[in-house]
Rosetta silent file (secondary structure, phi, psi, omega in degrees, C-alpha in Angstrom):
SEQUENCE: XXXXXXXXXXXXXXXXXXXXXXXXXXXXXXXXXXXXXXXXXXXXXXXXXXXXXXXXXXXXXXXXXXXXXXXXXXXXXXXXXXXXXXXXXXXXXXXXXXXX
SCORE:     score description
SCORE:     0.000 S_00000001
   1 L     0.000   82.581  172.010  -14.652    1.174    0.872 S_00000001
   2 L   118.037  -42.183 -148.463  -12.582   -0.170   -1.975 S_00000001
   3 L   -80.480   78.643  163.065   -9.197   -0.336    0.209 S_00000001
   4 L  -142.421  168.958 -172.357   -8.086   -4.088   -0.861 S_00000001
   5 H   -45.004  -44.479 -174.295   -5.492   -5.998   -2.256 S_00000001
   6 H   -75.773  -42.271  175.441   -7.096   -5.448   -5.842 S_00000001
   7 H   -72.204  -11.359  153.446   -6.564   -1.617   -5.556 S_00000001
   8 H   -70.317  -29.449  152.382   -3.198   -2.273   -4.548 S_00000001
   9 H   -84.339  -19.597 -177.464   -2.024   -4.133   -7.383 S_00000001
  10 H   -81.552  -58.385  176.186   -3.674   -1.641   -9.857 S_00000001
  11 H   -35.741  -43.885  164.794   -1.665    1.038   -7.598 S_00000001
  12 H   -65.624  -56.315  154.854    1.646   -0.870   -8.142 S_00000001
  13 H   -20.389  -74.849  178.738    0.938   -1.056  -11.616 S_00000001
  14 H   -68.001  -70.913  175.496    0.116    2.267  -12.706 S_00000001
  15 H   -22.499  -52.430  165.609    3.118    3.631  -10.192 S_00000001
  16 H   -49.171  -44.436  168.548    5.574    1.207  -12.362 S_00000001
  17 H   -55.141  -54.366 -159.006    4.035    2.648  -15.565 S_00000001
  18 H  -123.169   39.670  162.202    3.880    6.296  -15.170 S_00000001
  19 L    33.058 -129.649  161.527    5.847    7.018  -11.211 S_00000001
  20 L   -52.300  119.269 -159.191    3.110    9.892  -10.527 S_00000001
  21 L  -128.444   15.540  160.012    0.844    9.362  -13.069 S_00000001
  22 L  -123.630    4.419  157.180   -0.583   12.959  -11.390 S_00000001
  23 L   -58.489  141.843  152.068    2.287   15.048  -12.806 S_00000001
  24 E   -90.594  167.854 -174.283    1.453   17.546  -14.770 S_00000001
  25 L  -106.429 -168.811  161.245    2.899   17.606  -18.506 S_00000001
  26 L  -155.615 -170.881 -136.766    3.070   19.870  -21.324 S_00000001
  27 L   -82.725  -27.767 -115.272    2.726   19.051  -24.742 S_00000001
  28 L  -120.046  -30.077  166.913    6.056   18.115  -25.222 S_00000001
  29 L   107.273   -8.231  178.076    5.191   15.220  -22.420 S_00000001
  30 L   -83.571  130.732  176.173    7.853   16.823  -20.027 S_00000001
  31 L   -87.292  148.971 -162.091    6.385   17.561  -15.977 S_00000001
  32 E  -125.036  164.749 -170.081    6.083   20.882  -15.367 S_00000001
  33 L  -105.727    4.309  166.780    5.428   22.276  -12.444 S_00000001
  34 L   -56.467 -174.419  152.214    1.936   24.475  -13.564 S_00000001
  35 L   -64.098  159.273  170.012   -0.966   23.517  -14.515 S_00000001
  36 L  -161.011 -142.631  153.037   -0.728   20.915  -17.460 S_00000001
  37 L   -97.110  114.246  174.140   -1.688   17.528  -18.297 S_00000001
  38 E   -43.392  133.058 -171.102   -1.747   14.546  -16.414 S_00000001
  39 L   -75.349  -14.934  150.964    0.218   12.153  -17.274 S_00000001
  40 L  -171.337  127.017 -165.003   -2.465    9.479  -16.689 S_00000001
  41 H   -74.231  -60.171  159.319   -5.990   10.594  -15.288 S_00000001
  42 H     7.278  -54.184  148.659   -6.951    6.906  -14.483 S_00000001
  43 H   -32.616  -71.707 -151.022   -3.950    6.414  -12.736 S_00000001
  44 H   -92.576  -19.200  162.767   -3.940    9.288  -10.750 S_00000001
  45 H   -72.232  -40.683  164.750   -7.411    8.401   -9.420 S_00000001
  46 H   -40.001  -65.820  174.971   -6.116    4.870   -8.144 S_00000001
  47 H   -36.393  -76.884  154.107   -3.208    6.507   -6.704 S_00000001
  48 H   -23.340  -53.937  150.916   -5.568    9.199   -5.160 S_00000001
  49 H   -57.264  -38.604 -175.096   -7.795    6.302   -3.683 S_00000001
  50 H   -97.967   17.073 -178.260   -4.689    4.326   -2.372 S_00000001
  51 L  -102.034  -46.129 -135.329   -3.450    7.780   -0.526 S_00000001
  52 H   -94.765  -68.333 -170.454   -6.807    7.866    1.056 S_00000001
  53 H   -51.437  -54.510  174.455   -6.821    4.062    1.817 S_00000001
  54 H   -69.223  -39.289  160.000   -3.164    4.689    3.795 S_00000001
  55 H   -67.519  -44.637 -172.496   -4.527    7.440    5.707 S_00000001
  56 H   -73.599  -29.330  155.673   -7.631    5.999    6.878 S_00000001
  57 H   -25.872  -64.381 -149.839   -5.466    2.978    7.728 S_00000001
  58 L   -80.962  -19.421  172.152   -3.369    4.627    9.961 S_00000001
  59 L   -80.898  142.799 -151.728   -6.620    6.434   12.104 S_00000001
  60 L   -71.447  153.960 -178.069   -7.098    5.768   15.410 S_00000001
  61 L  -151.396   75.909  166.874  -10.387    4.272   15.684 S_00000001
  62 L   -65.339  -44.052 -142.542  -10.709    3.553   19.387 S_00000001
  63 L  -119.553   16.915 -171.266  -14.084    3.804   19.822 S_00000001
  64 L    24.769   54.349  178.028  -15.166    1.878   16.525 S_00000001
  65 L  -101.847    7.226 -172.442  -16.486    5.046   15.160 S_00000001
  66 L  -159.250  114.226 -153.584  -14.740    4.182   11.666 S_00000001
  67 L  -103.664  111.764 -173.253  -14.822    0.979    9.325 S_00000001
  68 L  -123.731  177.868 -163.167  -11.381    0.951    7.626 S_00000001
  69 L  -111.342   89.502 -127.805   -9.745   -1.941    6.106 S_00000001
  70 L  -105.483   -6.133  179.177   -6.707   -1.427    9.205 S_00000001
  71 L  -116.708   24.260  173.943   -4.569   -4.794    7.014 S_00000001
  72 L   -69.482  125.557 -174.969   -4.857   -2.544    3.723 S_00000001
  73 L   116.909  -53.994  179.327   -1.049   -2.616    2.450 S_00000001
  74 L  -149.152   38.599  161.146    0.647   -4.971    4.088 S_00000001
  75 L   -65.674    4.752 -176.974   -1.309   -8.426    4.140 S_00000001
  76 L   -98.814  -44.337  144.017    1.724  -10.030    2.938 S_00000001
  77 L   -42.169  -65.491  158.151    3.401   -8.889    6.236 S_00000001
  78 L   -37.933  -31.590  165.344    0.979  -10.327    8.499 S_00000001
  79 H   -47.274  -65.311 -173.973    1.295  -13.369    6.968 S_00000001
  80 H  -103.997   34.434  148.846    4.450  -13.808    7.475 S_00000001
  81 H   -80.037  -56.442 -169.263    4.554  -12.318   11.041 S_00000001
  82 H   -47.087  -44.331  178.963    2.185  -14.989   11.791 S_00000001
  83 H   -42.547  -94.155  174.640    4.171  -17.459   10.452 S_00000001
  84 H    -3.947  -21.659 -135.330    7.629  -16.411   12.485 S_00000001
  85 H  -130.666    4.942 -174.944    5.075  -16.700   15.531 S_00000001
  86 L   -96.024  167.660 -166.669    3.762  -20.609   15.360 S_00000001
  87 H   -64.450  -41.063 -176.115    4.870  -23.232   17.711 S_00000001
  88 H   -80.180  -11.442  154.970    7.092  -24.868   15.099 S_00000001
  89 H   -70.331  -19.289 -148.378    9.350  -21.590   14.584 S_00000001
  90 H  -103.906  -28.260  160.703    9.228  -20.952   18.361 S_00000001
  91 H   -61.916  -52.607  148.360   10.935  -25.071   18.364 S_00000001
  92 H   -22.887  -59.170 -174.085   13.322  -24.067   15.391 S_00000001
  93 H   -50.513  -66.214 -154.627   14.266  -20.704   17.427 S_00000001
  94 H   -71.874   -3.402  162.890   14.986  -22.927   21.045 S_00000001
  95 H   -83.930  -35.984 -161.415   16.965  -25.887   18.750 S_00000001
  96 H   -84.036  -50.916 -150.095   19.045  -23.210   17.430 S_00000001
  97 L   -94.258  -16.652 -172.073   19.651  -21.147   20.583 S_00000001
  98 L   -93.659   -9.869 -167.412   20.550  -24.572   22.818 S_00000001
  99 L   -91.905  -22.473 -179.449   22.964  -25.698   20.431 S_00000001
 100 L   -73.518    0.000    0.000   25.201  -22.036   20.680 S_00000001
């Protein structure tokens, strides 16, 4: 619900801006480790969402009891598994390896 490539770029985002953007502050804008302010609430809900989204990832769901988005995270990495994995790398590899 939510767990896609567009909450992952907002997550990258805010994380660049503010690094935990769920520290708390104090007035002075320094994280403390009390209660305080958040350094951005906004933020710290994406972050909070994309936390969620990487755990629910990662559960086993043998039994299709649970509809997760299981390529949240790393569709840029499948990609280019698949690639590595096509007939014209696997020709590339065995030109390479007869010539040694």
């Amino acid at each position: 619900a939510g767990c896609n490539e567009g909450l992952a770029q907002a997550y990258q985002m805010c994380a660049r801006d503010f690094g935990n953007p769920c520290a708390e502050t104090n007035d002075a804008g320094l994280v403390i480790a009390g209660a305080g302010e958040k350094k951005d609430v906004s933020c710290c809900m994406k972050k909070e969402k994309h936390d969620r989204c990487m755990e629910c990832k990662s559960m086993d769901c043998q039994f299709k009891t649970c509809r997760v988005n299981k390529q949240y995270y790393s569709e840029r990495t499948i990609a280019e598994e698949a690639k590595a994995s096509t007939n014209e790398a696997y020709k590339q590899h065995d030109a390479a390896a007869m010539k040694a």
